[in-house]
C-alpha angles and dihedrals in degrees: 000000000000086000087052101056079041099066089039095057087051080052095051096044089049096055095048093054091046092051082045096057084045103050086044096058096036076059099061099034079065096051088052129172123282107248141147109252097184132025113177127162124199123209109216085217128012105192114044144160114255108273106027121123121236139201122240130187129173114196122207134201118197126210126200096005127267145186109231124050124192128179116190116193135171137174147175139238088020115150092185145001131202126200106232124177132319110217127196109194088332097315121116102230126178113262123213089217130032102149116156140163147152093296101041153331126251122189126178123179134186106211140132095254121194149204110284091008111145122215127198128193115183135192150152134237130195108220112227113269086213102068130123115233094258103053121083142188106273113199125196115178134170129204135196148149125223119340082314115128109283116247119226114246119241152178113073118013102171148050112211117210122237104244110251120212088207108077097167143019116186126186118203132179120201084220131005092202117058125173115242109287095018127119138234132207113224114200119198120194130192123191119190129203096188136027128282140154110205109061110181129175139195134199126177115183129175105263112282129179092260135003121184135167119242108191146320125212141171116219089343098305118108116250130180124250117233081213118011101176123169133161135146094298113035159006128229112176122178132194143181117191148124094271110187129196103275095036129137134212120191128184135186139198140157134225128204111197114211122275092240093046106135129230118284085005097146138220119204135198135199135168152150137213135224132212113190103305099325123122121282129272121219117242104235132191137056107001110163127071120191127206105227103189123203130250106230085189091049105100090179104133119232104261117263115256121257108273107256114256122272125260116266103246124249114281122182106206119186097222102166125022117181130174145183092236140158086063132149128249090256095059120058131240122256120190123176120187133191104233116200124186100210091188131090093236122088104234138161126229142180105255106201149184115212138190119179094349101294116110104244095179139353155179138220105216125181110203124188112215121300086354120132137219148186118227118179120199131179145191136163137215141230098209132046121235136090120305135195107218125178124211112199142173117189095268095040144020131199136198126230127189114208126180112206114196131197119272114270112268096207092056085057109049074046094057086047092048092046079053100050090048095046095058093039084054086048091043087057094052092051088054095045091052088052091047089051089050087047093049090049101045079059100052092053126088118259117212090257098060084049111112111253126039101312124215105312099046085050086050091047093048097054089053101053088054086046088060101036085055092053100048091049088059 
């Protein structure tokens, strides 16, 4: 029984240390720790034209109550920033901190805050006028109450940029320094990198004497403005077409500045440029012209012009060499270069063909400046075998490599043969000459075949009157 009680006390005692345990952290579970549960901004407009000013707001939610707020906030292509109104469960209430600039924001507040409050912060930022189409305004941002881990902030993080067809607009002055009275051209060029089909420009300029416009073109071919005004104070140039990425618009106009302007006195420009109803583009490049008066006292002459260059000496360069190689000894060598005289100066060069040194032929070529011109030399060898030849002019050389064979024997036991034949031919003709004066010699009459006595009986005639005469004597 007593063992029984016993047992029952050590129960009881358990469980009231064990409701105990409970009730005390449920305790402190009540009593929490201050903490922001939600952080969300809201950008008033998400896609903008550069320049424009937009509105910002992050909203908190606290959970379990606190004492010390701070909001951290930074962005990117921001011109400008402007502090707007801190709210605590929709009353405006005084910040100890509200500090912001181009780069961030940064709030502290110094409330009882309590479980399930809301805080607002609100401000505006002015997006950069200087950003390319595809860049946008980035924003990172912490919250936290207390020394309690900081929350992310979330909801929007970026501003996005309206493309703009226009990616470029140059101003250029054929001159920045005129004399009282003259005139400048002033040339405008828009380059576009999508399409569009309402171009418009304009030009302010401080007052000058004229002003005119000189021509408008797109990609080099004329076009008419739907409004074209100019006077002495500005340009206004309007245009409706087709415009295409990769297009280019170009405008001219001209300035006369007055008679009795004085010296340094300065005209500046300034404009922008329109594509459809996107944002305007600044009008960059040369934008001053100075008036630069001359002194009719001062005797100083204009300085002399810089003596014009030199001309570039005559130089003779090989630039093709061709043969007839390999050839035999009994063939000669024929080698033809492409002689270029590189200089401004006319000039004439040997134009020569070595072995071993030794010229073994040779040109003399005249060249004009930059003219061209072929030159052929030849030689011939006694041996056969590979030889290292230059060809060289006075400003270059070249080497040429020529193989030189033995004469063909077979051409030759054919020249020997041609030859043979040739006298034997010769041998026949002799023989048959010989036969035709025999023949000939036969066919003629001999003195015995003659009518009359012939020769002998005429012989022996003469002698027997010889004798008769004698004897008679």
């Amino acid at each position: 029984m007593k063992f029984t009680q016993t047992k029952s006390r050590a129960v009881t005692v358990a469980a009231v240390l064990l409701v105990s345990v409970v009730a005390a952290s449920v305790a402190f579970s009540g009593v929490g720790l201050a903490s922001v549960d939600t952080a969300d901004r809201t950008v008033g407009e998400t896609v903008v034209e550069p320049g424009d000013s937009v509105d910002v707001s992050v909203e908190l939610t606290v959970t379990d109550g606190g004492d010390r707020l701070t909001i951290q906030e930074d962005f990117t292509h921001v011109d400008a920033a402007e502090a707007g109104e801190l709210q605590h469960n929709g009353e405006s209430i005084d910040p100890v901190i509200f500090a912001v600039d181009d780069r961030g924001l940064t709030v502290a507040a110094e409330e009882s805050f309590e479980d399930g409050d809301t805080v607002t912060v609100e401000y505006t930022v002015t997006v950069a006028d200087a950003v390319d189409s595809d860049e946008t305004v980035s924003f990172d941002g912490t919250a936290g109450i207390d020394d309690q881990e900081d929350v992310d902030i979330g909801g929007d993080s970026t501003i996005e940029f309206e493309d703009n067809p226009i990616a470029s607009a140059d101003r250029s002055l054929d001159s920045t320094t005129v004399d009282a009275g003259e005139t400048a051209t002033v040339d405008l060029t828009l380059d576009l990198d999508d399409d569009a089909d309402r171009l418009t420009v304009f030009e302010d300029y401080d007052r000058v004497e004229d002003a005119s416009i000189q021509s408008v073109t797109h990609d080099g071919e004329s076009v008419d403005p739907v409004i074209g005004a100019i006077d002495g104070e500005s340009l206004t140039i309007g245009l409706e077409e087709p415009f295409e990425d990769g297009d280019t618009v170009e405008i001219s106009y001209s300035v006369s500045v007055p008679e009795d302007a004085a010296d340094d006195t300065e005209y500046a420009f300034a404009g922008v440029a329109t594509a459809d109803d996107q944002p305007d583009v600044q009008i960059t490049g040369e934008d001053l012209l100075t008036v630069d008066v001359e002194d009719p006292d001062d005797t100083t002459p204009d300085p002399s012009p810089p003596p014009a260059p030199a001309p570039d000496p005559a130089a003779f360069d090989i630039s093709t060499v061709e043969t007839n190689a390999p050839i035999s000894v009994d063939e000669t060598l024929s080698v033809t270069a492409t002689v270029e005289n590189t200089g401004d100066e006319d000039d004439e060069q040997d134009v020569s063909l070595r072995l071993d040194g030794d010229v073994v032929d040779s040109d003399t070529t005249a060249l004009d400046g930059d003219e061209t011109a072929d030159v052929t030399l030849s030689t011939s060898f006694d041996d056969a075998g590979e030889y290292d030849m230059v060809l060289e002019t006075e400003d270059d050389s070249m080497d040429i490599s020529v193989t030189v064979t033995e004469a063909d024997d077979d051409d030759t036991e054919e020249d020997d043969t041609e030859e043979d034949e040739t006298e034997d031919e010769d041998a026949d003709d002799a023989e048959q000459d010989d036969e035709t004066e025999d023949d000939v010699a036969d066919d003629e009459p001999t003195d015995d075949d003659q009518p009359g006595f012939g020769v002998l009986g005429t012989f022996v005639g003469v002698v027997a009157v010889l004798i008769v005469g004698h004897r008679r004597t």
